[in-house]
ZALUM-439271 format. One record per atom (N, C-alpha, C): x, z, y. Coordinates in steps of 0.1 Angstrom, whole numbers, plus 5000, padded with zeros to 4 digits. Each point is the difference from the previous one (the first is absolute). Last residue first. Layout:
N
XZY;...
# end
This chain:
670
734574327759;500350005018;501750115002;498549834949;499350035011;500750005015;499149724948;500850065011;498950055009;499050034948;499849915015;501250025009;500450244956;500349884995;499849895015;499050504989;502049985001;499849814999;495850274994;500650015015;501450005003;498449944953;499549915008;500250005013;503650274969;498649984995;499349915012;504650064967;499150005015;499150005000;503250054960;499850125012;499449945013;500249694961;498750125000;500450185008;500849385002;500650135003;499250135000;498449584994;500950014987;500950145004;497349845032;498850024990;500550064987;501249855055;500450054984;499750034992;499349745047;498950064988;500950044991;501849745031;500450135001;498950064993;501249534981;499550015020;500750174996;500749474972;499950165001;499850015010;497449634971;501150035017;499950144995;498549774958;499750045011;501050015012;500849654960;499650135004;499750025009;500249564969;500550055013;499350154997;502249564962;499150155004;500050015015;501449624959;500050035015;498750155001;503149574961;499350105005;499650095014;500649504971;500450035013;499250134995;501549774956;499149995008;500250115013;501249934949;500849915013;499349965008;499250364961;499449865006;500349865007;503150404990;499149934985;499449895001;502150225035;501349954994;499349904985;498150085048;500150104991;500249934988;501650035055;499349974989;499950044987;499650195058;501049984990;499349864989;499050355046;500149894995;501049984989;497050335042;501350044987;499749844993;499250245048;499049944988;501250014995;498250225051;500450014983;499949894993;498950125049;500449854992;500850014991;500650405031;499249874998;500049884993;501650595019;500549874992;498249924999;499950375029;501250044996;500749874993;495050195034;500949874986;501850085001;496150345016;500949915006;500749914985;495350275006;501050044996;501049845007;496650295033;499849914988;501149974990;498950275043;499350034990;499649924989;503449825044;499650154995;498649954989;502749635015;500050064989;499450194995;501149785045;498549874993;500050074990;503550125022;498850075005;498849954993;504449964977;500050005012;498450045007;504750104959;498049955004;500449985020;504250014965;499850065008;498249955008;503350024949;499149945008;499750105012;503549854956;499550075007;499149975009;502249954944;499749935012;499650125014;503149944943;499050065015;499549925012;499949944945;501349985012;499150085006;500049874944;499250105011;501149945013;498849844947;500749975005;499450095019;499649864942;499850115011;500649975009;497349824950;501749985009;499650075012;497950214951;499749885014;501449995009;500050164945;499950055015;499649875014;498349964938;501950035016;498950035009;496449964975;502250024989;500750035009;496749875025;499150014991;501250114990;501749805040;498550075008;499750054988;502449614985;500750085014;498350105003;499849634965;500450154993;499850105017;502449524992;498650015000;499950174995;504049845034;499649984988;498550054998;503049775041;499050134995;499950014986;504049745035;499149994987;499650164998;501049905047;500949894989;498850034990;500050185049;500050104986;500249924987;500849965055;499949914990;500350064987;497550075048;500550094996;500349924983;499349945061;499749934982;500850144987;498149955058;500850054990;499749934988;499549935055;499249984988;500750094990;500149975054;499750124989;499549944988;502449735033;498349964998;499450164993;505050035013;499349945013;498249954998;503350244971;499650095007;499349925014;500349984943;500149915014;499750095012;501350144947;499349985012;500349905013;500550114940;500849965009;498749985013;501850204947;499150005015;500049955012;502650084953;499149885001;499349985011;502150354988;500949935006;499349864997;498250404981;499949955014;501049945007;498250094949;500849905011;499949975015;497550384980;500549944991;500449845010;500150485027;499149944992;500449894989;500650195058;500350034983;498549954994;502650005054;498549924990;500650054988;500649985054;500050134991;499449944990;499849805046;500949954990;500850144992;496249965033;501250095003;501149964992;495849745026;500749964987;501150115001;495250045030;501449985004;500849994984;494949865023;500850054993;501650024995;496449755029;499950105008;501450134989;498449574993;501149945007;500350135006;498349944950;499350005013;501450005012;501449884949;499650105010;499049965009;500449764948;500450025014;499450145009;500549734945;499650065007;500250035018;501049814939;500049975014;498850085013;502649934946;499350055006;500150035014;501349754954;500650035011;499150065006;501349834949;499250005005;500450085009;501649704959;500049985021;499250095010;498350034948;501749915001;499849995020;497050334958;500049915014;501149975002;498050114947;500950015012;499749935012;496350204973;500849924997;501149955011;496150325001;500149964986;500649954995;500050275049;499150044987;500549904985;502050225051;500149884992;499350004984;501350295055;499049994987;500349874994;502250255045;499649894990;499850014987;500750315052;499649994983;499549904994;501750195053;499849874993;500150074986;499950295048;500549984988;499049894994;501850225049;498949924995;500749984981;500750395042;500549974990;499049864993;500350225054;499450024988;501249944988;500150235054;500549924990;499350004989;499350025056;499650114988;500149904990;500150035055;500749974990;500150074989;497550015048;500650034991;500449984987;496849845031;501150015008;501350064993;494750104981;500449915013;501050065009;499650194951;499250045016;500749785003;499650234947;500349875009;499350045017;499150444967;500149814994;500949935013;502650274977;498749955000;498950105012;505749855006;499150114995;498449934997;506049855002;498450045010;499150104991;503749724969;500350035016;498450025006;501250054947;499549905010;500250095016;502550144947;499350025010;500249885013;501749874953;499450085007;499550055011;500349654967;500649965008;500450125006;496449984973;501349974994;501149955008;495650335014;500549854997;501750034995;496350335013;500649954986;500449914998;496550065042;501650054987;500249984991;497549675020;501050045018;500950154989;497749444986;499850204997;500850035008;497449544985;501050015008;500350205000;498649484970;499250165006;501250025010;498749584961;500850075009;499250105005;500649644952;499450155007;500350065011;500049474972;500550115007;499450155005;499949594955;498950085013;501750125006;498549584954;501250035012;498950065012;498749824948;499550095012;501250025009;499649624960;500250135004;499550025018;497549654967;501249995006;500250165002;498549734957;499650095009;501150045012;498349544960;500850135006;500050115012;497249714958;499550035011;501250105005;498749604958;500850135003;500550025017;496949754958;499949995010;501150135005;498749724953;500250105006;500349985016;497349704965;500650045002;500050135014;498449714945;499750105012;501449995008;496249794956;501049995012;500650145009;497249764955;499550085009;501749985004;497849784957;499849985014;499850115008;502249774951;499750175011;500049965012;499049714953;500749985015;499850155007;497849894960;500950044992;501549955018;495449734996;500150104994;501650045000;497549665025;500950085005;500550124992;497249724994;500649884999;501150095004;495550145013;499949964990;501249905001;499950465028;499349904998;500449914987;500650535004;500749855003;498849914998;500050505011;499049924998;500949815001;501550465018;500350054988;498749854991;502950035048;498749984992;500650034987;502150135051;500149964986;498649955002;504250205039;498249904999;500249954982;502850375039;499449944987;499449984998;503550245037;498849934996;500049904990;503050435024;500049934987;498449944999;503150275040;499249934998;500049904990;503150405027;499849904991;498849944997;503050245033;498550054998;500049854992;504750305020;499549854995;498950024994;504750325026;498449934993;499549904999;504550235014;499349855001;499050004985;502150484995;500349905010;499649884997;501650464980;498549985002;499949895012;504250254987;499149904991;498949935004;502050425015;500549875006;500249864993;495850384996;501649985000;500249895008;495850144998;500450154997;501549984995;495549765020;501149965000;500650164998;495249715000;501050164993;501349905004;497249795034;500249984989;500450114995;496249885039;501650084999;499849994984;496549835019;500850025013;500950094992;497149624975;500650134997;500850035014;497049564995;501450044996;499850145002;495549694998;501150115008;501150044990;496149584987;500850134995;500650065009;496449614982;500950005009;500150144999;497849524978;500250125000;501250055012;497449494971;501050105016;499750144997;499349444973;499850135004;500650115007;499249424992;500350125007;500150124992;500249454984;498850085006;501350125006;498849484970;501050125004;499350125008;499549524963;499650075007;500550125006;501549664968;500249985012;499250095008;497049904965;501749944994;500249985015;496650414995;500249854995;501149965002;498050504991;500949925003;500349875002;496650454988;500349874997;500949945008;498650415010;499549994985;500249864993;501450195041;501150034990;499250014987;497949985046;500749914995;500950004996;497650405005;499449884994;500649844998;501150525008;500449925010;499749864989;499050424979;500250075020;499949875009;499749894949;498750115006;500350055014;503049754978;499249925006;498850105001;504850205013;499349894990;498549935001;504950295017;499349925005;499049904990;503350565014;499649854989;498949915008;504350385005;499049935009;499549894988;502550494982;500049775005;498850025007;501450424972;500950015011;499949845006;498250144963;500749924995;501150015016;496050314991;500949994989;501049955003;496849965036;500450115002;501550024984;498349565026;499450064987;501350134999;497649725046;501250054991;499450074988;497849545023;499850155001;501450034996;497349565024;500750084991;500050094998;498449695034;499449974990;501150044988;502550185042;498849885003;499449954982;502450445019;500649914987;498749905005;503250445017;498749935004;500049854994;503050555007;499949854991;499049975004;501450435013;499749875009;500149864997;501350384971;498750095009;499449905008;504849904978;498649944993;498450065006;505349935018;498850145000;498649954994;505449804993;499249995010;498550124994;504550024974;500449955023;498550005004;500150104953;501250125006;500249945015;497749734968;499050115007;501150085008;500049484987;501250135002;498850085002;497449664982;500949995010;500550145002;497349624967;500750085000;500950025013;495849634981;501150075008;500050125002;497249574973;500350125000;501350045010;495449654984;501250045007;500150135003;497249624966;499950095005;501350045006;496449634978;501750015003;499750145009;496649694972;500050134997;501550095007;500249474991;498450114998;500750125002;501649455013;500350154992;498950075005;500249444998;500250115003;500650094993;502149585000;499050004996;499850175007;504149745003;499149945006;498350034995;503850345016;500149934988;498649935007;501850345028;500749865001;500149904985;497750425036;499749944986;500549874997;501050445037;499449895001;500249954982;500450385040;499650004989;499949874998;502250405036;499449885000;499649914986;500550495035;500149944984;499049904998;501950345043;498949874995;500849984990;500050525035;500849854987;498949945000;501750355038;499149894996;500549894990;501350555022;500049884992;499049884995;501650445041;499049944993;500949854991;503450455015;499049865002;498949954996;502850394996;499250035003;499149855010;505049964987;499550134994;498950015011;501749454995;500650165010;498850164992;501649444982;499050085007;500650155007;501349424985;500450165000;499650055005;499749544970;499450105012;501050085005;499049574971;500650025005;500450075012;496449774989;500150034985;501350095000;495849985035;501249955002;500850064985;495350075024;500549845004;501549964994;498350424992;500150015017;500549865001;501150034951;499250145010;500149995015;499749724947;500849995016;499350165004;500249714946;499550095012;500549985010;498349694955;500850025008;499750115008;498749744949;500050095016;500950005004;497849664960;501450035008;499250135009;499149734949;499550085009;501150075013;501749684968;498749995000;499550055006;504449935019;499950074988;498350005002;503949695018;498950025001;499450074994;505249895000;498649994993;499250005009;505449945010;499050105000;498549904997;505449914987;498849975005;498850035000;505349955002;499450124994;498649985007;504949774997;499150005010;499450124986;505549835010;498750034990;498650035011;505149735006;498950055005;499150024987;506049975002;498549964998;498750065004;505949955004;498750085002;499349904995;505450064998;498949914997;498750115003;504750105012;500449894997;499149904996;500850425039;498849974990;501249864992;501450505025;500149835000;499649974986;499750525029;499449874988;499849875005;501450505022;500549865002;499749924982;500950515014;498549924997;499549885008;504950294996;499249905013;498349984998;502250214965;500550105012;499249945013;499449804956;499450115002;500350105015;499649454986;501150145001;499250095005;499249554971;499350095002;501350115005;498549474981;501350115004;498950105007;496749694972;501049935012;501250134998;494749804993;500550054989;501749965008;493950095015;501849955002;501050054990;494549925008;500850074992;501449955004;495150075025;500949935000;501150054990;494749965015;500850175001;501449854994;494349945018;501249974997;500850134998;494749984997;500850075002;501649904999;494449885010;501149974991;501550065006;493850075002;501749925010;501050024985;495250054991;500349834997;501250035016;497650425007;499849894990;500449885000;502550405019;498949985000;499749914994;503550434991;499649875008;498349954999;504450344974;499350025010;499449855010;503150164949;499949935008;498250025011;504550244966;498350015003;499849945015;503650004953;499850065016;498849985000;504849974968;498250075002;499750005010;504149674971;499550105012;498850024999;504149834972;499049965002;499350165009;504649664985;499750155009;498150024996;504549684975;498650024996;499450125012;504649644988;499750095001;498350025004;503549664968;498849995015;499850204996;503849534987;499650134995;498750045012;503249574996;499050034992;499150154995;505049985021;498749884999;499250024990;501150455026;501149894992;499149884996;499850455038;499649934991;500749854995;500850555019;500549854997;498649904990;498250385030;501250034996;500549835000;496250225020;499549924987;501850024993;497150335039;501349944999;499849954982;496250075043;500349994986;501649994998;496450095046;501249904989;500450134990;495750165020;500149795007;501349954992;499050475008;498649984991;500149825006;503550275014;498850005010;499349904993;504250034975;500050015014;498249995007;501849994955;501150055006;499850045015;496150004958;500749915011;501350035003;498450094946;499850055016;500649895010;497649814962;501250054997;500150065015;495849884983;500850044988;501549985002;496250175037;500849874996;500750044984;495450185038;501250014992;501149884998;497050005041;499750134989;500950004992;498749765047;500950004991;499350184996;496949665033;501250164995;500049964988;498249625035;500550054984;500650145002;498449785042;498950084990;500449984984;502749705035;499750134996;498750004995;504049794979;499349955011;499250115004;504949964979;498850014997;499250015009;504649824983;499850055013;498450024998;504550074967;498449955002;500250025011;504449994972;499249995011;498749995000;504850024969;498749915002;499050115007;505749864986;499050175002;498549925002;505549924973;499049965007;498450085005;504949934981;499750145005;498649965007;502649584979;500350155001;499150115011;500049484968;499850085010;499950174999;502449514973;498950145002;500150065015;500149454981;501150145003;499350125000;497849574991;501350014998;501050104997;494450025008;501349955003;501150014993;495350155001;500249934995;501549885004;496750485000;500949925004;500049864990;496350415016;500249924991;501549905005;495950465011;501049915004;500949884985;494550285014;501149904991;501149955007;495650395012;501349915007;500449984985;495150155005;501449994991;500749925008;495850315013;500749935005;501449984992;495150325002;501049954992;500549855000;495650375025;500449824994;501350024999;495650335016;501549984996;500049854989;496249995043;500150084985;501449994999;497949925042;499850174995;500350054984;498549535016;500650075009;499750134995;500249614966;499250065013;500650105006;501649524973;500450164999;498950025007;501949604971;499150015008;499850175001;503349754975;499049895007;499250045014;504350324977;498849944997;499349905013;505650004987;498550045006;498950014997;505449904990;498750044992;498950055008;505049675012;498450095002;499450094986;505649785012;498949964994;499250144999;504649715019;499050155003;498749944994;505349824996;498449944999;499450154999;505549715009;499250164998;498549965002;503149695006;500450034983;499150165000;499649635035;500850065002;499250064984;502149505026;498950104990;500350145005;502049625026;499249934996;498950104989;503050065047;499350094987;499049914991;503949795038;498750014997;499750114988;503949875041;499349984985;499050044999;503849895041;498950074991;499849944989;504550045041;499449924985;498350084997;504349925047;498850094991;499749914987;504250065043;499449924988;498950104991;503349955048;499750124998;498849844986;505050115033;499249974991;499050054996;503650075046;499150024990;499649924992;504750225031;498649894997;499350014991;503650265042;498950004986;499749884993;504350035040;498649984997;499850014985;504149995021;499650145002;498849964994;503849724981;498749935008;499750144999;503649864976;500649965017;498850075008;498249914946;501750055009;500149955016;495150074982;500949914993;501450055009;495550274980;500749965012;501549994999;494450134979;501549954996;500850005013;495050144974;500750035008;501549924999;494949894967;501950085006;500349995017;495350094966;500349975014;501550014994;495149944970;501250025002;500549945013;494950204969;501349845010;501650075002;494749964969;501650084998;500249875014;494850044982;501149955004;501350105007;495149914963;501250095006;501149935004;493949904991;501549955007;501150105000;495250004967;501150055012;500849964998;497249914967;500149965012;500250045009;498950364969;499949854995;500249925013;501750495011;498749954991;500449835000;504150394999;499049905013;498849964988;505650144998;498650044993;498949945012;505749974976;499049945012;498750074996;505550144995;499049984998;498949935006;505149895006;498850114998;498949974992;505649875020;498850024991;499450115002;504149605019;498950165009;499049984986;505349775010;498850024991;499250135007;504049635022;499650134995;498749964995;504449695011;498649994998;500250204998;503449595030;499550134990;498550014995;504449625019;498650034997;499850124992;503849685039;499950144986;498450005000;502349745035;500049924983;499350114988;503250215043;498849905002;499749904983;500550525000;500849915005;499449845005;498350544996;499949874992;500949875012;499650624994;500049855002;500149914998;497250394983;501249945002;500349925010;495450315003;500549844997;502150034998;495550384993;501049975010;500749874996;495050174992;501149984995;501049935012;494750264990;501249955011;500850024993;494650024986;501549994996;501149955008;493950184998;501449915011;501650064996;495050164997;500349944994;501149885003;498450395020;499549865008;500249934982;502050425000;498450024999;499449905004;505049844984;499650175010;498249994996;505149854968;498049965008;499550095005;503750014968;500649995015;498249885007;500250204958;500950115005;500549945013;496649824963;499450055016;501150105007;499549604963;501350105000;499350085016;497249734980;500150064986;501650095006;495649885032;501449995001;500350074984;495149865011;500450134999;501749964992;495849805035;501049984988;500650125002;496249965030;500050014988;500549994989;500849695042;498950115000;499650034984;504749735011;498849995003;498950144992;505249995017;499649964990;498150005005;505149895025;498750075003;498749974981;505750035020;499349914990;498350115004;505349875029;498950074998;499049964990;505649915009;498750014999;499150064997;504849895029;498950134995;498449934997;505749945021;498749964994;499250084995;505049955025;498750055003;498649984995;503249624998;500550124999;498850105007;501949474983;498450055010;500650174991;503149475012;499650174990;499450075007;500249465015;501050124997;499050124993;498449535005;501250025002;501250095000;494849974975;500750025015;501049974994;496950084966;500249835008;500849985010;498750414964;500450005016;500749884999;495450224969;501749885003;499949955011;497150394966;500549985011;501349894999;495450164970;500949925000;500549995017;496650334964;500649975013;500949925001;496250144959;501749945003;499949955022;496150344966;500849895011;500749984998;496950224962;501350005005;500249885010;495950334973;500449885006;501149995010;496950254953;500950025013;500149825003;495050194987;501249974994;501450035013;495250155007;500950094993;501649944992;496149695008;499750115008;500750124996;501149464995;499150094999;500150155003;501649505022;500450104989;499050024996;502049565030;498950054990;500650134995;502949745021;498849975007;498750094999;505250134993;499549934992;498949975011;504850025022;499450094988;498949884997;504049985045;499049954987;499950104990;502149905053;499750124989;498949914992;504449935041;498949924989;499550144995;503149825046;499050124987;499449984992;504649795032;498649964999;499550124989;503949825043;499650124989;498849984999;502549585017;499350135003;500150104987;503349565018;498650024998;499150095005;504649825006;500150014985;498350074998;501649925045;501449904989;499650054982;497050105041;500249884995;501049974992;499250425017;499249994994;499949834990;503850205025;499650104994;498949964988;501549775041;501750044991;499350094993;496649805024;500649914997;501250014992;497650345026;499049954984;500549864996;502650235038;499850154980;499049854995;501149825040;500850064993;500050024987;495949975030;500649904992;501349984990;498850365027;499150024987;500449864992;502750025044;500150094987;499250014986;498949735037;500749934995;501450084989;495550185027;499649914987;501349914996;500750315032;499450104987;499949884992;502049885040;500950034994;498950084987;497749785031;500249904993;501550014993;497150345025;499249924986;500749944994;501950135039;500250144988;499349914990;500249785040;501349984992;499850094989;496549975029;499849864988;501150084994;499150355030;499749974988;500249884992;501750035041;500950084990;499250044985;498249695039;501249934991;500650084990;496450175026;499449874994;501549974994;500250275030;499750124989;500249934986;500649855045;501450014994;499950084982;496549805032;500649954996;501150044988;497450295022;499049994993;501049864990;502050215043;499850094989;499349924986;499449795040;501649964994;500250104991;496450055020;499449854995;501750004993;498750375023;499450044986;500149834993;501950085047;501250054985;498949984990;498049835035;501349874996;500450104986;496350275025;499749874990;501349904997;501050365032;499550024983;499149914992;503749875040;498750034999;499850064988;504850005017;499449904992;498750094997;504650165014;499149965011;498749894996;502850134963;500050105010;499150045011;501449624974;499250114992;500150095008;501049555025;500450104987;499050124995;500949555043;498950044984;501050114990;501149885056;500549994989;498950064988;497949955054;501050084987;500549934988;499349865054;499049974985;501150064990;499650165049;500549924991;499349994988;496350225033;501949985002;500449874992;495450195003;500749984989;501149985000;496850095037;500550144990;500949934985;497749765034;499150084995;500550114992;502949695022;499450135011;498750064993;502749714972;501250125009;498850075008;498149644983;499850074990;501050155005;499549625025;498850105005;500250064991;503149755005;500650045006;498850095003;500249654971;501050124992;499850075015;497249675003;499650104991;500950084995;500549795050;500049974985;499550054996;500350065044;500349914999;500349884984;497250435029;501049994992;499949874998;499250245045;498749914988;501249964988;498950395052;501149934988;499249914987;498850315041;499649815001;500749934988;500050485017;499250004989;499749844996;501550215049;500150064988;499249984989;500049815046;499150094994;500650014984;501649975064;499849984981;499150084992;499149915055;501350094992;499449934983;499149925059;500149974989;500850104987;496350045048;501850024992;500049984987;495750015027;500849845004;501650064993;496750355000;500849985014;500949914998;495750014974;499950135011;501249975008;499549714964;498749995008;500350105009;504549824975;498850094999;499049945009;502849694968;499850075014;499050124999;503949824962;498850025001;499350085013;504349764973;499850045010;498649985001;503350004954;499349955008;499250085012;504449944964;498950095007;499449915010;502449794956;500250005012;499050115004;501249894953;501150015006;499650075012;497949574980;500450104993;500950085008;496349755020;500949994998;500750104994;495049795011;500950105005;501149944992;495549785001;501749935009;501150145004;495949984968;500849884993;501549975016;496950454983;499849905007;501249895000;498450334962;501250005011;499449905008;497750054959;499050065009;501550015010;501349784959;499249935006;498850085015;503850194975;500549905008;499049935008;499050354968;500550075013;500349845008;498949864959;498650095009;500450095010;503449844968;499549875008;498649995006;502450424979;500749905008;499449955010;498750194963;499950055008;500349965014;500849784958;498449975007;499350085008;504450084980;500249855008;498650005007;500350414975;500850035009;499949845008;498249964953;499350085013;500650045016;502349824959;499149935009;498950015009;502950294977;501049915012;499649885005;497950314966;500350105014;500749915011;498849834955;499050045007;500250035012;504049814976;499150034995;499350025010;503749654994;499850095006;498750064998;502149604986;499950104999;500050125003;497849495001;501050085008;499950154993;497349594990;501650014993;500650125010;495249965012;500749954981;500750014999;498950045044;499750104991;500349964991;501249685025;501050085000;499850154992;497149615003;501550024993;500750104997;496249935029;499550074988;501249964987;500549885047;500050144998;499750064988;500249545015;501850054996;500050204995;495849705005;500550024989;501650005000;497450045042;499650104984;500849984989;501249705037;500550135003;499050154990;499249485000;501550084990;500050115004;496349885020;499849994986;501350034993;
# end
């Protein structure tokens, strides 16, 4: 029992690591398998069996310690510990030590420096402190002056200084000669001794709606003697917009219908202290208002006004024409801003807005049109057209005797194929009419009652187009519902309605290809007609873009070789540096940018020709051979804003456009 616990002593306190107790407990397991009566040192005599002669046996040796098996396991003398000869786990553990001490010392020379400076510097006389004060309260356009208060509390003199003054959103600096675009005043600091107090002044203007927060801040920079290091302050102040002295005032009518002109009085009006300069006023108008006139011209895009100076108490007067578009009982917002205005930047900072609304009626007798399900169309030349006109009776008593009328562009669509459900055309008045002798429920009306009627019309396959005028058409449609029979209460009310319906037309985009062997623009084609099998025979393929009503914007034209066709890279024509082939998929694009409307009709079509070649092969006798594939042409159309797209035929060796060949020049032969 002691003889364990002398052992499990000696692991505890002995220092000697892993390796040197492992080497002992190598030890005392070689000792214990030694037979207990050899002798350190001695050979031993071992008889033979075969001829009784004795001889030694080499290898009887038993070490006689653990220092003396560590020497024969190879560990010799026990080395001296140094970094040198020293395991890589001891250097990363004395490394890791020595690391551990040379950082504490550096922490505890940084913090007993910082300590230093903020004890000889900061403590013997304080701090640098920032103040800024002004008013709590303004009003909108008045001025307002900060006091900055700087005091260096320090021990010693603060040099290098520099304040920064940040003015809040929308003040307008009364000295703006050292204020950059941030709104931000940098002033270089004296130096201030220790004890010393300075103040600066910052003024501006303030503008903002009622109850807006404006907050000013301020930053110094400083840095106290002896000391390489920056330092900072940094102090804000807000206020409040308690008024603002400018008042936008309405003249609306109550109540509008859609489609009628209505007269809009802007009132500006001050009422401040101070005057205001150069002032400009703003609509933002909602849509379906078109603007029409104004009693004083716009400056800018039928929306701002320049009002000039206005002085307290004085009011400027715009009043506007327009013609408001919508549906019943919605209600139009539009927004007046009264504010700075740069013409170069067209940058308008607001100082007061107000919301006006504009409130659509219900007009006694209402219609409505759509075409093709959809009130908001665009048709294509030589389209079928499907209108509905919708009718309804929105007084609370009936109506008698109501009758409907529409008017539609004759010059677009082909009246020969008008077709009028329970109506007719009145050949005089040039109208589709609808009354109660054709269409019986329009002999009476009850309160709320509504209904249908439909007709339908073909677009026109080609528009007069005889200039470069003659562009983005539009098929108008004017429908109207009256009574000439007021009911009783209703005398001396004009009950009839109408609205217009306006149908745009998209343009035509078409490519034209062919292929010709003379007269090509390229000139003379390699081989001979027609095309034999095995031999090589050059053609010319030519592209012509057509563009009928209204400009095409992006438009590219795409195509490819057969794999049997050879690309001679020969190409003229209008931008043909636009061309560009792939010689590994044979695609080609051809990017002809903007078409104008007219192109093919007025102008000249875009042109564009290359060469290609082709050697047939047996399959191909007596039929004509492909040459280009997968024509189309794409673009959009700049009026409608809508995807345009054409494809054309494949070119082959049929030249059809080439009038020196004639049909036994076009099969291959043998």
């Amino acid at each position: 029992m002691s003889d364990k616990l002398e052992e499990l002593k000696e692991k505890i306190y002995s220092r000697k690591g892993p390796k040197e107790r492992k080497q002992k407990e190598l030890y005392e397991v070689q000792r214990k398998k030694t037979d207990s009566d050899r002798t350190y040192g001695e050979d031993r005599v071992v008889d033979s069996a075969e001829d009784g002669a004795g001889r030694h046996e080499i290898g009887s040796f038993r070490p006689s310690s653990p220092e003396e098996m560590r020497r024969i396991a190879g560990g010799g003398e026990e080395p001296v510990l140094t970094t040198t000869n020293m395991p890589k786990t001891k250097k990363s553990f004395y490394k890791s030590k020595i690391f551990i001490f040379t950082s504490i010392v550096f922490f505890v020379s940084v913090v007993a420096a910082a300590g230093f400076v903020y004890y000889g510097v900061f403590q013997k006389g304080g701090a640098v402190t920032l103040e800024i004060s002004g008013e709590a309260a303004v009003e909108a356009g008045d001025t307002q002056t900060w006091t900055v208060t700087i005091r260096n509390n320090l021990g010693v003199a603060v040099k290098n200084s520099e304040l920064n003054f940040i003015y809040p959103k929308g003040a307008v600096p009364v000295d703006g000669e050292n204020v950059s675009k941030n709104l931000r005043s940098k002033i270089r600091v004296e130096e201030m001794k220790p004890g010393e107090e300075r103040e600066f002044d910052f003024t501006a203007r303030i503008f903002g709606n009622t109850g807006e927060e404006k907050t000013a801040e301020v930053l110094f920079l400083y840095q106290p003697e002896n000391i390489s290091s920056r330092f900072q302050k940094q102090a804000s102040f807000s206020m409040v917009i308690s008024l603002v002295p400018i008042a936008v005032f309405y003249d609306i009518p109550e109540k509008v219908i859609s489609g009628q002109d209505i007269k809009i009085v802007v009132e500006v009006t001050s009422s401040s202290k101070v005057d205001f300069n150069n002032l400009y006023m703003r609509v933002d108008w909602p849509t379906g208002l078109e603007f029409l006139s104004s009693n004083k011209k716009p400056d800018y895009e039928n929306s701002i006004w320049k009002l000039g100076d206005l002085l307290r108490g004085e009011s400027r007067r715009i009043t506007i024409n327009s013609r408001i578009i919508g549906f019943p009982e919605e209600v139009k917002l539009f927004i007046t801003s009264i504010g700075e205005y740069n013409p170069q930047t067209r940058q308008f900072k607001t100082f007061v807005d107000k919301v006006g609304e504009i409130h659509l009626a219900s007009p006694p007798l209402f219609v409505r049109q759509d075409v093709n399900r959809a009130e908001n169309y665009a048709a294509r030349f030589g389209e079928p057209l499907n209108f509905s006109v919708y009718y309804k009776n929105n007084l609370p008593v009936a109506v008698r005797d109501v009758f409907i009328r529409v008017r539609l562009s004759e010059g677009l669509m082909d009246l020969r194929d008008l077709k009028i459900e329970k109506g007719f055309f009145d050949g005089a008045s040039r109208e589709l009419v609808w009354n109660a002798s054709s269409f019986p429920e329009l002999k009476e009306l009850d309160p709320g009652e509504n209904g249908y009627v439909t007709f339908s019309a073909v677009v026109k396959k080609q528009p007069s187009i005889t200039s470069f005028f003659d562009k983005d058409f539009v098929i108008s449609s004017l429908a109207k519902i009256i009574t000439k029979t007021a009911p009783e209460g209703f005398e001396g009310i004009k009950l009839e309605y109408e609205n217009l319906l306006e149908i745009k037309l998209k343009t035509q985009l078409s490519v034209l290809s062919k292929a010709v062997f003379y007269n090509s623009p390229l000139g003379p084609n390699i081989g001979t007609l027609p095309p034999a099998v095995g031999r090589e025979t050059g053609y010319t393929v030519v592209f012509q873009i057509s563009n009928l009503s209204s400009d095409a914007k992006g438009v590219k034209l795409y195509a490819s070789l057969p794999g049997n066709v050879r690309w001679l890279d020969q190409i003229t024509g209008d931008k043909k540096e636009k061309l560009s082939f792939n010689p590994s998929s044979g695609e080609l694009i051809w990017d002809a940018g903007d078409v104008f409307a007219g192109t093919g009709v007025v102008r000249p079509r875009m042109f564009l020709a290359f060469n290609v070649a082709i050697t047939p092969g047996e399959n191909a006798v007596n039929n004509r051979a492909l040459l280009v594939k997968n024509i189309r042409i794409a673009g959009v159309d700049s009026f409608t804003k809508t995807a345009l797209e054409s494809i054309a035929d494949d070119v082959t060796t049929e030249l059809k456009e080439d009038l020196q060949t004639v049909n036994k020049d076009w099969s291959v032969v043998e």
